[in-house]
C-alpha atoms as an extended CHARMM CRD file, in Angstrom:
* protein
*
       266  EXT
         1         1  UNK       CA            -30.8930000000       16.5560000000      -32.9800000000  PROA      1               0.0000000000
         2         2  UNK       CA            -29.9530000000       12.9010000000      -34.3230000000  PROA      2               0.0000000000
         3         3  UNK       CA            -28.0970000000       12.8640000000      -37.4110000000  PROA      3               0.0000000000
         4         4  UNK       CA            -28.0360000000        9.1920000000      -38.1200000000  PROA      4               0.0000000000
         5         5  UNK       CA            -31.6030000000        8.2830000000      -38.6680000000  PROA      5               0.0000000000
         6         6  UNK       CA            -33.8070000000        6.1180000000      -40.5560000000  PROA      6               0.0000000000
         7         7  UNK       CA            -33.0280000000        7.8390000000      -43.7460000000  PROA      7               0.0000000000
         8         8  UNK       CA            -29.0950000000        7.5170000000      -42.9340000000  PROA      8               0.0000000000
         9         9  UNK       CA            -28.4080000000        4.0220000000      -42.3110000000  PROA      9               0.0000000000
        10        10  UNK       CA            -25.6290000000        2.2130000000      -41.2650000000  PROA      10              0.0000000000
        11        11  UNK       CA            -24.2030000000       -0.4990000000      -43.4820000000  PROA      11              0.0000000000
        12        12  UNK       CA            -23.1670000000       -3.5300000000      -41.8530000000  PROA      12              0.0000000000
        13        13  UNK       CA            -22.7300000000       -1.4930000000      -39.1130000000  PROA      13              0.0000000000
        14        14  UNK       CA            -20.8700000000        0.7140000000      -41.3120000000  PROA      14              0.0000000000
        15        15  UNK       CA            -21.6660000000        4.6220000000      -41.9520000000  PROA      15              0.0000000000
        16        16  UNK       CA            -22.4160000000        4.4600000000      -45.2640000000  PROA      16              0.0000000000
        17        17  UNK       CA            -19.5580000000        7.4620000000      -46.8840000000  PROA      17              0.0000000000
        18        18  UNK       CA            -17.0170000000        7.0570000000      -44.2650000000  PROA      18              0.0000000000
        19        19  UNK       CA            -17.3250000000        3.0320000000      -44.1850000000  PROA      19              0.0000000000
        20        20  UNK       CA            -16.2780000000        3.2040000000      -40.5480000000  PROA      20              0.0000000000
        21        21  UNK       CA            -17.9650000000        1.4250000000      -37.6330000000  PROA      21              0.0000000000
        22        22  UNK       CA            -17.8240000000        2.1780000000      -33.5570000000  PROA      22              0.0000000000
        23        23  UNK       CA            -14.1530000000        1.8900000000      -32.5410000000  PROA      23              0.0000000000
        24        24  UNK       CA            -12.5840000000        2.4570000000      -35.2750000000  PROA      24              0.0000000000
        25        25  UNK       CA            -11.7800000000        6.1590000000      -34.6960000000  PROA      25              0.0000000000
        26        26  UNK       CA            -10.1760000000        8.5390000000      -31.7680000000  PROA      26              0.0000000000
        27        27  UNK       CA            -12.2760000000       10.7840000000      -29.9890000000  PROA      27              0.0000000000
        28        28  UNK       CA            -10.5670000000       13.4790000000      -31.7270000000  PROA      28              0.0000000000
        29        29  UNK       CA            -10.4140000000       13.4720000000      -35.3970000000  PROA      29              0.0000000000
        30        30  UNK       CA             -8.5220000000       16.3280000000      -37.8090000000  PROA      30              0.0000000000
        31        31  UNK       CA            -10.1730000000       17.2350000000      -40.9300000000  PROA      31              0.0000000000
        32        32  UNK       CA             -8.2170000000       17.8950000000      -43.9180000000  PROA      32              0.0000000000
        33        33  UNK       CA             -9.6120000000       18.5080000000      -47.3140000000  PROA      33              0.0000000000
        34        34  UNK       CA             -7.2550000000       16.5440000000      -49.2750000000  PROA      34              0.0000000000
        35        35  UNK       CA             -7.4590000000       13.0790000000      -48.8250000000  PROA      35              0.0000000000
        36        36  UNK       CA             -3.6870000000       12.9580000000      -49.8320000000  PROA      36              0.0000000000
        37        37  UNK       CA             -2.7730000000       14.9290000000      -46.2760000000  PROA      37              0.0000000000
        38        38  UNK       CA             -4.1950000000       12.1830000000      -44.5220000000  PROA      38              0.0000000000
        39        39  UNK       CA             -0.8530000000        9.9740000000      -46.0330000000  PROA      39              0.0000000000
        40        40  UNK       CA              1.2320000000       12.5730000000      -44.1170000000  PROA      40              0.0000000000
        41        41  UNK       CA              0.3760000000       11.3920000000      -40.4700000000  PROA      41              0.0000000000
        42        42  UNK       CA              2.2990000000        7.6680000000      -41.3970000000  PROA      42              0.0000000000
        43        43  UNK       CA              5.4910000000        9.9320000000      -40.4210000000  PROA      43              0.0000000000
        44        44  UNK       CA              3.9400000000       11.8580000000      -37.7610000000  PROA      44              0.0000000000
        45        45  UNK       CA              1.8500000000        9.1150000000      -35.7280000000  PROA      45              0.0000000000
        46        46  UNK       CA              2.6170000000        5.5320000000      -34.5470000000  PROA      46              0.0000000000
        47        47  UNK       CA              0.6550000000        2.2990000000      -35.5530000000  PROA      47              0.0000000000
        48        48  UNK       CA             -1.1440000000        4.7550000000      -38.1110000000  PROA      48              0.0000000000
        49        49  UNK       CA             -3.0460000000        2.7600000000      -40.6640000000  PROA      49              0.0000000000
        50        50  UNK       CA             -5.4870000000        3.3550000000      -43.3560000000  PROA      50              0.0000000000
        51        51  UNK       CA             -9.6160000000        2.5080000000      -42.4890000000  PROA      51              0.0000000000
        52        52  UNK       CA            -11.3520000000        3.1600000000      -45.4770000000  PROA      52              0.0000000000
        53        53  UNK       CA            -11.0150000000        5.2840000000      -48.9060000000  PROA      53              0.0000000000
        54        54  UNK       CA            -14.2210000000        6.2670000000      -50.7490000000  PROA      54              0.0000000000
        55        55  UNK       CA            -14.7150000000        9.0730000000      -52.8920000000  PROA      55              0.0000000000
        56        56  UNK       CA            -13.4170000000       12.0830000000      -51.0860000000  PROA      56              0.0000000000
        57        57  UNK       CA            -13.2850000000       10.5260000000      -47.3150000000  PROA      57              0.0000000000
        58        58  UNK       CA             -9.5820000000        8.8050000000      -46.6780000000  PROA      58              0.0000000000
        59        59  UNK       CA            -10.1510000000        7.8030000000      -42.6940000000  PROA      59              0.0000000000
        60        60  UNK       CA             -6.6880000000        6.7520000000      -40.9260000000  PROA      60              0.0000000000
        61        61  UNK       CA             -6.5120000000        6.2160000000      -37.1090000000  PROA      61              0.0000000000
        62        62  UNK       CA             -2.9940000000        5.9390000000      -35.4760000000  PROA      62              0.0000000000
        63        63  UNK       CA             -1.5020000000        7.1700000000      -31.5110000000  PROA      63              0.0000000000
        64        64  UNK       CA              0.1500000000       10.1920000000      -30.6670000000  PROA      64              0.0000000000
        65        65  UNK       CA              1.8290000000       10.2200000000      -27.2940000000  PROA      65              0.0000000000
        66        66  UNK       CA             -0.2530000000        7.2320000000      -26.6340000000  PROA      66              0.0000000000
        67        67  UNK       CA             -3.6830000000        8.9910000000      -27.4930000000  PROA      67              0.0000000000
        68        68  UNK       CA             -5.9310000000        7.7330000000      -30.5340000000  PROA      68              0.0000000000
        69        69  UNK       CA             -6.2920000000        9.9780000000      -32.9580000000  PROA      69              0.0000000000
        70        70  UNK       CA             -8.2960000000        9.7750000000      -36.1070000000  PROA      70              0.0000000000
        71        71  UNK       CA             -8.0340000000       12.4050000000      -39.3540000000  PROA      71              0.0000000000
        72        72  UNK       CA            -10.4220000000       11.9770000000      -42.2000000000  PROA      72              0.0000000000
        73        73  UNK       CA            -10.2340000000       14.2940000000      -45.2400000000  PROA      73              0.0000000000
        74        74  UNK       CA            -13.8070000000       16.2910000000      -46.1350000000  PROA      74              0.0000000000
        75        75  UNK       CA            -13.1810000000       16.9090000000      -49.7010000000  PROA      75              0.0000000000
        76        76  UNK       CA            -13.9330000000       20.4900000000      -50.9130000000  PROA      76              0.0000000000
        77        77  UNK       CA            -16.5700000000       23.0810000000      -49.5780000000  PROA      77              0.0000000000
        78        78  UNK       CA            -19.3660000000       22.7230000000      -47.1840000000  PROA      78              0.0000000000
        79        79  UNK       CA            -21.6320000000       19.5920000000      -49.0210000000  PROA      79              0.0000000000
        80        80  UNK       CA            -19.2110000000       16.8820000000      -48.8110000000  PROA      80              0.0000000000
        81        81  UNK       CA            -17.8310000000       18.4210000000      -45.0570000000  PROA      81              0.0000000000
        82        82  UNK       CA            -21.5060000000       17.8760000000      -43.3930000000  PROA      82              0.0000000000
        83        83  UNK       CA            -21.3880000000       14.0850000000      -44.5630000000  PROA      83              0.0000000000
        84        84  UNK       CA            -17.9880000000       13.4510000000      -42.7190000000  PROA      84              0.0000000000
        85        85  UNK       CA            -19.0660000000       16.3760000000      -39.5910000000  PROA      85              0.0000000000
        86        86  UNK       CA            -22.3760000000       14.1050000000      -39.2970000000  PROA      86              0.0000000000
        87        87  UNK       CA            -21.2470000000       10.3160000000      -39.6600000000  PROA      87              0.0000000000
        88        88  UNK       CA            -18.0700000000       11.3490000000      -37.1210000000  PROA      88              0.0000000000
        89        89  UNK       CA            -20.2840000000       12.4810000000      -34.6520000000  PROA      89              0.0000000000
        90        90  UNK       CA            -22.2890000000        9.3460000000      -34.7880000000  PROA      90              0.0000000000
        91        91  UNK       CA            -19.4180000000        7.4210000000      -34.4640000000  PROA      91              0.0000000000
        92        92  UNK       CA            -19.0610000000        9.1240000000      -31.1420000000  PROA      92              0.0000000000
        93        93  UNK       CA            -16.3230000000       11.6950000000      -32.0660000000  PROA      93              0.0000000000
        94        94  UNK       CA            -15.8400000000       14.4650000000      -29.0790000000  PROA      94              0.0000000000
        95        95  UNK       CA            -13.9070000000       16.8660000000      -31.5960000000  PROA      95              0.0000000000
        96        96  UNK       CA            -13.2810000000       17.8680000000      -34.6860000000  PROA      96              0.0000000000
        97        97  UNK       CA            -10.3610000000       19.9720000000      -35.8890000000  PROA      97              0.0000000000
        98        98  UNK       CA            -10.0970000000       21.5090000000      -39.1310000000  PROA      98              0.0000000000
        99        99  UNK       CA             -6.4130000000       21.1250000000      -40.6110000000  PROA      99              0.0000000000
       100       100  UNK       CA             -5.4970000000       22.4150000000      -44.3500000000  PROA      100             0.0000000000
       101       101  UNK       CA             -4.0450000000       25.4640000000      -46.3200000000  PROA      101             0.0000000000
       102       102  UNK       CA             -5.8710000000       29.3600000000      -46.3500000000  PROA      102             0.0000000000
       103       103  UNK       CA             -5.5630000000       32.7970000000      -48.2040000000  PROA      103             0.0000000000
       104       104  UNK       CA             -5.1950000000       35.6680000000      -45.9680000000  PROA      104             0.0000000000
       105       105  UNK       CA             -6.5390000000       39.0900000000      -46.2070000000  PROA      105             0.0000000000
       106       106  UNK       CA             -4.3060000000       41.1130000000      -44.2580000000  PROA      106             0.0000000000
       107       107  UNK       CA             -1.2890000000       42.2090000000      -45.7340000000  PROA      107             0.0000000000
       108       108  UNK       CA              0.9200000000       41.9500000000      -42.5480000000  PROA      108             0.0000000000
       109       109  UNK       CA              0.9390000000       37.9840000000      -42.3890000000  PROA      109             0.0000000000
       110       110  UNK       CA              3.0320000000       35.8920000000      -44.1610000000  PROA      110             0.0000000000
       111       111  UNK       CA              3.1200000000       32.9610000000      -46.2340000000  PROA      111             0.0000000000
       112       112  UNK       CA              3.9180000000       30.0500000000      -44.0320000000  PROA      112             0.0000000000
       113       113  UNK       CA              2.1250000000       31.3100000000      -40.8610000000  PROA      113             0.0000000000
       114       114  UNK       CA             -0.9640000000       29.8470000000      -38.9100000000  PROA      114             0.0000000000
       115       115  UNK       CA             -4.2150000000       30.4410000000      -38.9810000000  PROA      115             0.0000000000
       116       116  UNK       CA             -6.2080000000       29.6610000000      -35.6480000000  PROA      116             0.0000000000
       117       117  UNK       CA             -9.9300000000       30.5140000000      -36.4580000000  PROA      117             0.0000000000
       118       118  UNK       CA            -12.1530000000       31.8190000000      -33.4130000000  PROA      118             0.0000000000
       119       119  UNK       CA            -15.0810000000       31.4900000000      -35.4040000000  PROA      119             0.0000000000
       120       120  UNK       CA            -16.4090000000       32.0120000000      -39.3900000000  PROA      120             0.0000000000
       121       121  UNK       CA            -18.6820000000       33.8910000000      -41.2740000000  PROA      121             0.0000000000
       122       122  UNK       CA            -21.1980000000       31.5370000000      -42.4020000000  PROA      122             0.0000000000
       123       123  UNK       CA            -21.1120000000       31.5880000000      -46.2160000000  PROA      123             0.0000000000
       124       124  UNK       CA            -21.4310000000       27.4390000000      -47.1010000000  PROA      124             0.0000000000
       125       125  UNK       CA            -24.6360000000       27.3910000000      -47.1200000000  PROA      125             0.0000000000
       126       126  UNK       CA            -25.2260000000       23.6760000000      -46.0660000000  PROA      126             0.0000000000
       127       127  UNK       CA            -25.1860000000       24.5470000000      -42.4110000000  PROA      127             0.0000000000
       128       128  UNK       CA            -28.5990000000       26.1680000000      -42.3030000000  PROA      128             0.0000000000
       129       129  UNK       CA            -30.3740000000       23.3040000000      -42.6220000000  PROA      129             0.0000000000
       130       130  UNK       CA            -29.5790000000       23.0550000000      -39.3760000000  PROA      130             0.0000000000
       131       131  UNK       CA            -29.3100000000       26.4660000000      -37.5470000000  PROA      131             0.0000000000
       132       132  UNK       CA            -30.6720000000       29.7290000000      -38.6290000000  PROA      132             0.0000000000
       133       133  UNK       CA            -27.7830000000       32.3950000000      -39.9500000000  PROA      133             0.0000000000
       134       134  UNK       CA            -28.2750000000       33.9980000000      -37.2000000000  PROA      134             0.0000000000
       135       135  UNK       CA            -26.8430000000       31.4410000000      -35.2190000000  PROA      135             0.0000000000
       136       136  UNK       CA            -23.2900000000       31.8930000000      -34.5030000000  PROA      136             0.0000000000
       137       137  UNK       CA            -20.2380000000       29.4540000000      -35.9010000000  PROA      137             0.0000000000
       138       138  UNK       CA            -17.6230000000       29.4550000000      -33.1660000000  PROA      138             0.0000000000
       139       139  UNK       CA            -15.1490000000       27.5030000000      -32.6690000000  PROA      139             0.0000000000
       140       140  UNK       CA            -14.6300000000       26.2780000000      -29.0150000000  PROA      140             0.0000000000
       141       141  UNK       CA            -12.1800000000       27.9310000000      -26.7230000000  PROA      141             0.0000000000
       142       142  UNK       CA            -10.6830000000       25.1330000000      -25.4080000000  PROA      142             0.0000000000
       143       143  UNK       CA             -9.3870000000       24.0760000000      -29.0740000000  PROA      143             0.0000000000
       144       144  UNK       CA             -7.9980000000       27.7170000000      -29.8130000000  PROA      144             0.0000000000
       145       145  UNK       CA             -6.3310000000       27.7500000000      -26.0520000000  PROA      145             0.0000000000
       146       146  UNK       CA             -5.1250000000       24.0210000000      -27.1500000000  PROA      146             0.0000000000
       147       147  UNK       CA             -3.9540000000       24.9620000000      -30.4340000000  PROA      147             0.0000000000
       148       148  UNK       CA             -2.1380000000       28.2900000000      -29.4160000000  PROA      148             0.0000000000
       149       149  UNK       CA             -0.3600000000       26.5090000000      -26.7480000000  PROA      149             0.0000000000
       150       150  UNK       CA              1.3830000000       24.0750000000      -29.0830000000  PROA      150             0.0000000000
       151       151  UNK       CA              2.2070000000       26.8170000000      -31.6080000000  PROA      151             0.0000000000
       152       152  UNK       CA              3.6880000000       29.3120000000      -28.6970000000  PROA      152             0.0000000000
       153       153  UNK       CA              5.8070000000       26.1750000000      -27.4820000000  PROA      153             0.0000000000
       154       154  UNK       CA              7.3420000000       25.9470000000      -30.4320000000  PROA      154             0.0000000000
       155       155  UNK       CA              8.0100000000       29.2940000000      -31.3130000000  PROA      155             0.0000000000
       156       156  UNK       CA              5.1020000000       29.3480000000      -34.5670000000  PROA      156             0.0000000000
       157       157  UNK       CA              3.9180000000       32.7430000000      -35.7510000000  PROA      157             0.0000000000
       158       158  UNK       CA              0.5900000000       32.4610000000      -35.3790000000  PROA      158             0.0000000000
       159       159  UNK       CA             -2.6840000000       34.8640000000      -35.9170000000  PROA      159             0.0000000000
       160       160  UNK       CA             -6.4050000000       34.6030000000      -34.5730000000  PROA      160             0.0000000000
       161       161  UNK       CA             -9.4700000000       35.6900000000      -35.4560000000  PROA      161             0.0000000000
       162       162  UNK       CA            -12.8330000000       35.1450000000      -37.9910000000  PROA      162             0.0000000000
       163       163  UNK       CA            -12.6240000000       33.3530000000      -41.9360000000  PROA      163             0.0000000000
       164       164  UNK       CA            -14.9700000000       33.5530000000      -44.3150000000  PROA      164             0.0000000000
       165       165  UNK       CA            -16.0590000000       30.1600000000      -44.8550000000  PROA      165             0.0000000000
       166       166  UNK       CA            -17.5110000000       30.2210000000      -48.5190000000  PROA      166             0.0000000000
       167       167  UNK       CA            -19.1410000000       27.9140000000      -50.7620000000  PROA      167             0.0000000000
       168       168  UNK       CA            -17.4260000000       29.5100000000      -53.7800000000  PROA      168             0.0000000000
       169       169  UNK       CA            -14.0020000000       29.2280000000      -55.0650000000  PROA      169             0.0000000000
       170       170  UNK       CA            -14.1070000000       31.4230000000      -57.5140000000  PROA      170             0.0000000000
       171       171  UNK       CA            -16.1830000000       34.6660000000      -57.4630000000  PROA      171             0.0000000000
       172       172  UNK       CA            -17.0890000000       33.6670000000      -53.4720000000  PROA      172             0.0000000000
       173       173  UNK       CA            -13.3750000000       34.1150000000      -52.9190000000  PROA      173             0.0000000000
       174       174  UNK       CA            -12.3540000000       37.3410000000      -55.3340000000  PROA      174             0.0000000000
       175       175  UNK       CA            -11.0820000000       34.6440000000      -58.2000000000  PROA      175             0.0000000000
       176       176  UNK       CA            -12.0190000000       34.9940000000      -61.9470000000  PROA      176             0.0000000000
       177       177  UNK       CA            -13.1230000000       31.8860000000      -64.0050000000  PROA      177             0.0000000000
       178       178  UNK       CA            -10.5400000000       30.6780000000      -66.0820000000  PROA      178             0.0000000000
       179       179  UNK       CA            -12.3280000000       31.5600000000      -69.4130000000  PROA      179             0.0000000000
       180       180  UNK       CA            -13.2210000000       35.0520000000      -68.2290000000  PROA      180             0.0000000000
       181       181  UNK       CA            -11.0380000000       38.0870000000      -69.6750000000  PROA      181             0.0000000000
       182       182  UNK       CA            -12.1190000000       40.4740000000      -67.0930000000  PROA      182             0.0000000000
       183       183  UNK       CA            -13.0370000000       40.2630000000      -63.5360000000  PROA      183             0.0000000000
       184       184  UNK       CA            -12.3340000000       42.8280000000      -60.5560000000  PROA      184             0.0000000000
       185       185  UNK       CA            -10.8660000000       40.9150000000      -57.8330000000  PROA      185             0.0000000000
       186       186  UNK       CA            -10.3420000000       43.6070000000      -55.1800000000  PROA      186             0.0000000000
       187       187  UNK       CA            -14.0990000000       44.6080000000      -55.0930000000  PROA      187             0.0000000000
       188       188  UNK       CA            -14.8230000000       41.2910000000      -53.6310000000  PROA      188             0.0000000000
       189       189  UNK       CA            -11.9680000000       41.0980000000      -51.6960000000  PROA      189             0.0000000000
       190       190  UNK       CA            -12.2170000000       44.3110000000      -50.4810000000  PROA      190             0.0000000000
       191       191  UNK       CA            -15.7000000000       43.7200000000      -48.8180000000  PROA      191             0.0000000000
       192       192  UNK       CA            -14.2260000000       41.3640000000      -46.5490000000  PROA      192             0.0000000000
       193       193  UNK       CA            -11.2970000000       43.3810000000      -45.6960000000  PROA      193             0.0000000000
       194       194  UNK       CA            -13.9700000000       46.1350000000      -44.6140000000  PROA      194             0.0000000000
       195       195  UNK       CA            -15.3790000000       43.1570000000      -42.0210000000  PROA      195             0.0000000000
       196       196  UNK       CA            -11.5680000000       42.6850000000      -40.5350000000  PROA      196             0.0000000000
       197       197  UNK       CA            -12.0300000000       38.9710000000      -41.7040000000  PROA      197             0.0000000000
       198       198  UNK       CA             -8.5480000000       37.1940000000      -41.4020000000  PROA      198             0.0000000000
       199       199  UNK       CA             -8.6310000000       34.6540000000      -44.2410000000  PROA      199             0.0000000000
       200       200  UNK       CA            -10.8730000000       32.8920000000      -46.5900000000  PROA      200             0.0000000000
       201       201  UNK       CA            -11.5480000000       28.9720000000      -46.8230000000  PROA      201             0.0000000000
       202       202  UNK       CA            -14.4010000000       26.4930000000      -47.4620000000  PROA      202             0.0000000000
       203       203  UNK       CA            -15.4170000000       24.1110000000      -44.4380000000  PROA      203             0.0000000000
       204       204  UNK       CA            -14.6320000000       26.0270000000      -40.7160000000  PROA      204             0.0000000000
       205       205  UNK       CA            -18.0500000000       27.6170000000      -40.5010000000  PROA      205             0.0000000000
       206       206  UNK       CA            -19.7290000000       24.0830000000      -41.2560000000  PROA      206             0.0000000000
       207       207  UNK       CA            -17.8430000000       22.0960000000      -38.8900000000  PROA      207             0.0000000000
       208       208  UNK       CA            -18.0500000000       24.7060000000      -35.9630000000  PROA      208             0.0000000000
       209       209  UNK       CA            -22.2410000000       25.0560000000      -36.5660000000  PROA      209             0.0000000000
       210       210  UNK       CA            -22.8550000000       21.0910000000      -36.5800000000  PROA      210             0.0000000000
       211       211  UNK       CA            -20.4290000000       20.7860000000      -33.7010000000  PROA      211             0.0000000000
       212       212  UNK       CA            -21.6290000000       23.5990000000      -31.2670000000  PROA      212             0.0000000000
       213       213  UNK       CA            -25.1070000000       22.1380000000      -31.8790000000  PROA      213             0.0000000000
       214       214  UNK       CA            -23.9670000000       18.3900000000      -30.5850000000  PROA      214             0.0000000000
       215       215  UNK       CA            -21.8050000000       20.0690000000      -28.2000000000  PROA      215             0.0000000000
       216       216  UNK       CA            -18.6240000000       19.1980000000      -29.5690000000  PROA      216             0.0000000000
       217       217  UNK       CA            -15.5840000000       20.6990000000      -29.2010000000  PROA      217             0.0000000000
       218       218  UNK       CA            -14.4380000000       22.2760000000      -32.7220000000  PROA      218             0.0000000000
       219       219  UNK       CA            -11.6740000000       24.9220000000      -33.7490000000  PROA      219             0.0000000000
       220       220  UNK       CA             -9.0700000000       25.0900000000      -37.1440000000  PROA      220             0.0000000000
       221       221  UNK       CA             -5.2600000000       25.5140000000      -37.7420000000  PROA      221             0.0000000000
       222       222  UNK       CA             -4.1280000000       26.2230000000      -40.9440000000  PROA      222             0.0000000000
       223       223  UNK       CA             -1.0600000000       27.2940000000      -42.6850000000  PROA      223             0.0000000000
       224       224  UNK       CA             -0.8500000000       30.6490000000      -44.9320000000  PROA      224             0.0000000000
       225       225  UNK       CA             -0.4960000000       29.3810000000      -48.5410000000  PROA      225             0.0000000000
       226       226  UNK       CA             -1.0480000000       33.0770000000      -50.4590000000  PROA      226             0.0000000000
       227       227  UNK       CA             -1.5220000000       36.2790000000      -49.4500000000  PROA      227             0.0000000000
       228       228  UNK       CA             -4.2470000000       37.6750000000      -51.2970000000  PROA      228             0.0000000000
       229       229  UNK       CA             -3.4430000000       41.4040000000      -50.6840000000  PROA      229             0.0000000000
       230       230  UNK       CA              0.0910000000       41.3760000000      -51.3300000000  PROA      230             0.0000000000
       231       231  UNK       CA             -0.1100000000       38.3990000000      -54.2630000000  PROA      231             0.0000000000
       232       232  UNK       CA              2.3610000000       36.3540000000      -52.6330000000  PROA      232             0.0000000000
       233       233  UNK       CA              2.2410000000       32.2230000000      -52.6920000000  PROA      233             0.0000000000
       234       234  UNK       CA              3.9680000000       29.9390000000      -51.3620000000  PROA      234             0.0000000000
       235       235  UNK       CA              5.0090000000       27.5350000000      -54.4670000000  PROA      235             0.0000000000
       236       236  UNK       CA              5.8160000000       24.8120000000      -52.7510000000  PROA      236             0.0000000000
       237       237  UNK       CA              4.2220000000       24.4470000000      -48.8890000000  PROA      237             0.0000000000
       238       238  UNK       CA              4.8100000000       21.1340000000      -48.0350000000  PROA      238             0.0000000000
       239       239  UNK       CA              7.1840000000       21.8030000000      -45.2110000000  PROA      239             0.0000000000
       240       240  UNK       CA              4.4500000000       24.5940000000      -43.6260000000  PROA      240             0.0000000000
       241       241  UNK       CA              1.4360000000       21.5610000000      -44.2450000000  PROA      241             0.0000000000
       242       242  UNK       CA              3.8280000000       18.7650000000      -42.3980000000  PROA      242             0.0000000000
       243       243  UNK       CA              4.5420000000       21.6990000000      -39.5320000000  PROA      243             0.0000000000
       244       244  UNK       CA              0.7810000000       22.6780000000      -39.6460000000  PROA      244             0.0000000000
       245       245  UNK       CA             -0.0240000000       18.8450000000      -38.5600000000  PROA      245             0.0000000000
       246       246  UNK       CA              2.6300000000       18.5720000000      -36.5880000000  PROA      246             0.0000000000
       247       247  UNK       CA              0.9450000000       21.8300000000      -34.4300000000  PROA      247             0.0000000000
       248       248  UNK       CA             -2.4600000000       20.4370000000      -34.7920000000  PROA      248             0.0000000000
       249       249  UNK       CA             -1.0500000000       16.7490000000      -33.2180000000  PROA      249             0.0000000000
       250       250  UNK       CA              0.3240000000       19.1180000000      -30.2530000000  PROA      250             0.0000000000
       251       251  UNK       CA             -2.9220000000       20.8280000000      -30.3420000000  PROA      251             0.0000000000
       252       252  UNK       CA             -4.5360000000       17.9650000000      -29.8650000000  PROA      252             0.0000000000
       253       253  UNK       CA             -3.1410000000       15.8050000000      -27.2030000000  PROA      253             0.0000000000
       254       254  UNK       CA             -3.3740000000       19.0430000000      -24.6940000000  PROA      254             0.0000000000
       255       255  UNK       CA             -7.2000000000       19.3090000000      -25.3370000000  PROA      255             0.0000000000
       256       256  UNK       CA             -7.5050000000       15.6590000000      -24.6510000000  PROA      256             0.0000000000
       257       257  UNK       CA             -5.4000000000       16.2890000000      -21.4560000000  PROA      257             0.0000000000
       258       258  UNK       CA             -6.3430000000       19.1620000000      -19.7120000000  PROA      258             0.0000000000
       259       259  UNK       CA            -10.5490000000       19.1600000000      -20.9370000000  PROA      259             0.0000000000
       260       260  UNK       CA            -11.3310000000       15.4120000000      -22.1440000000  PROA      260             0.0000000000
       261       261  UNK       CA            -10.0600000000       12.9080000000      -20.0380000000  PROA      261             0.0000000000
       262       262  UNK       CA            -10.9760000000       14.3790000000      -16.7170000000  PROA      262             0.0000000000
       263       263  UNK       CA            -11.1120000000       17.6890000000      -16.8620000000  PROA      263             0.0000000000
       264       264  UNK       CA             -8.8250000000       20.6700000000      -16.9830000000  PROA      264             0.0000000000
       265       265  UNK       CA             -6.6930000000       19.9600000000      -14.0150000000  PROA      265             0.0000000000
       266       266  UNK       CA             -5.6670000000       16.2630000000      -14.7500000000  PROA      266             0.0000000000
């Protein structure tokens, strides 16, 4: 399957959303929905600099521990995250790791906790264009061994397991509209309690399908924002995003170590 094609050109040797050519990412790239998180890794990186801004996609490519490493933000919900999933992996991206905020469903883990998806329930509709839903989104075990690694070294709480990945914010995800008076959130919840799903968020089950089917390595960290059994938020999560990257930069240098460059045992 080639997703740049006739119908998908490149601009000046550009891709045309991300406005990025051959070289100017890492062969790992973190996806965060905001294009404002992308801002955070100036702290977190060195020689990080901005490569293009257009509508959702902010690209910015900087070193970690001396490894190049690329995050681009995917903008909301499955649409927008096949654009950046495709034009990455014709830019010859190797992985992609989902990096953001999630609502949990289990009334045991708290706000401020991480999220390390083993695969997603495959409600974004977008990815089966290109896989039936009977195909499976999974995210690589590699990533998840990567990513549990950093957050057992530095002493993280931490939880595994399957999201729903839904193209609805607000009835997908157990939410009224804001002009309706009356709306039974725990109905909808409640059916994906009964499936023993972890947490709900928008883009996982998209990147994992479009990367298993290049064979790229995929997987997702992300911090516990609410709690949607309990009703508890986290007002202000800024310090749990910044740790979240921080984990997901860890994450990310040992899965270029031990399974990219060379193998597992260099």
């Amino acid at each position: 399957m080639n997703f740049i094609s006739a119908s998908s050109p490149k601009i000046n040797g550009k891709m045309p959303h991300l406005l990025c050519e051959e070289g100017d990412i890492g062969e790992i790239v973190l996806l965060p929905g905001d294009p404002g998180r992308v801002e955070l890794f100036q702290e977190l990186c060195e020689e990080f600099r901005i490569i293009s801004r257009n509508r959702e996609y902010t690209i910015g490519t900087g070193y970690y521990k001396d490894m190049k490493i690329s995050v681009c933000s995917t903008g909301i919900g499955a649409a927008s995250t096949e654009i950046a999933v495709a034009q990455l992996i014709g830019l010859g991206a190797k992985a992609l790791i989902r990096i953001g905020g999630t609502g949990v469903l289990k009334k045991e883990i708290p706000c401020g906790s991480m999220i390390i998806n083993t695969g997603a329930m495959r409600l974004g509709g977008t990815s089966t264009f290109y896989a039936p839903l009977e195909y499976p989104a999974v995210a690589s075990v590699e990533v998840i061994d990567s990513l549990i690694e950093a957050c057992e070294e530095s002493h993280i709480q931490y939880y595994t397991g399957i999201c729903a990945s839904i193209a609805s914010f607000y009835h997908g995800q157990g939410r009224a509209l804001p002009y309706e008076k009356e709306y039974d959130e725990a109905s909808q919840l409640e059916k994906y309690q009964k499936l023993n799903l972890v947490n709900l968020e928008m883009e996982a089950e998209t990147i994992y399908t479009m990367a298993s089917l290049q064979n790229i390595y995929a997987g997702s960290i992300c911090s516990v924002h609410c709690n949607r059994v309990t009703d508890q938020w986290e007002v202000d999560n800024a310090k749990a995003q910044r740790r979240m990257c921080m984990l997901a930069l860890e994450g990310a240098w040992k899965l270029n170590k031990r399974y990219i460059k060379g193998g597992k045992e260099s």
